[in-house]
C-alpha positions in Angstrom: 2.4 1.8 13.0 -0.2 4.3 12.8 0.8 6.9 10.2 3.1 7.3 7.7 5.8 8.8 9.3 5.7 5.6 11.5 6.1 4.0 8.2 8.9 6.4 6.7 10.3 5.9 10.4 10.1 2.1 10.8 11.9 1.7 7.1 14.6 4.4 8.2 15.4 2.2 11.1 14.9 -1.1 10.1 16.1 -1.3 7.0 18.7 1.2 7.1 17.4 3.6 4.2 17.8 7.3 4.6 14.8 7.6 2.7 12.9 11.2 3.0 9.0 11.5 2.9 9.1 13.2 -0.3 10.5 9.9 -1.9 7.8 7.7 -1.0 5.9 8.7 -3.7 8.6 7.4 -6.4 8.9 4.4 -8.3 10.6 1.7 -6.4 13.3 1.8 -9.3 14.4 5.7 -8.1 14.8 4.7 -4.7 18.2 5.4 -3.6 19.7 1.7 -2.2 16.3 -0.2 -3.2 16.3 -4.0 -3.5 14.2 -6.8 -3.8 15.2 -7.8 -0.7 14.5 -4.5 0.5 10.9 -5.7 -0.2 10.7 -9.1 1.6 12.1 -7.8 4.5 9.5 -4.9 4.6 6.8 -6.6 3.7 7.9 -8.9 7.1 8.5 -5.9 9.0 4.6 -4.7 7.9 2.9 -7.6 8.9 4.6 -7.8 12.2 3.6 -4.6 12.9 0.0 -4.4 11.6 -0.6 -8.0 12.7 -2.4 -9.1 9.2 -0.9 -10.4 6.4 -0.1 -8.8 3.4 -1.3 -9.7 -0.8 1.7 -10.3 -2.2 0.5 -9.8 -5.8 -0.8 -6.8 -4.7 2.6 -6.0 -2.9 4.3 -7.1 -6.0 2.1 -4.9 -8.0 2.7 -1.9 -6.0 5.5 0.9 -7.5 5.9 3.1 -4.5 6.8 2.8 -0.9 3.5 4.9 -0.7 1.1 2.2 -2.2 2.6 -0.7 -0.4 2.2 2.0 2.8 -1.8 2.1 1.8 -1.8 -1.4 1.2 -0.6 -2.3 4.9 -3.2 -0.2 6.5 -5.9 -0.8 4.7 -6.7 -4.2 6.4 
């Protein structure tokens, strides 16, 4: 995962959200589907991927797919 239209991509297809790229920017309350589980399972999927682990208080603390995005590349 190199940009964020891997990103956008990787949670179309592995989580099953028909999320746009406009809609990364909103709170994770005004995405369409959005769960806490949702999270985990990302946050699983991001780490795989990047091959670093992830803060969860600063995943936790996060309120867009966007942030949690800047959070997995910035390692």
């Amino acid at each position: 995962m190199k940009t964020i239209d891997d990103f956008l991509t990787l949670i179309q297809d592995e989580l099953g959200l028909a999320i746009a790229a406009h809609e990364l920017g909103l709170d994770l309350d005004e995405v369409a589907g959005w769960d806490s589980l949702h999270l985990l399972s990302l946050c699983t999927l991001l780490e795989r991927e990047t091959g670093t682990s992830l803060s969860l208080p600063d995943v936790l603390e996060a309120r867009s797919l966007e942030r949690i995005y800047t959070l997995a590349v910035s390692r």
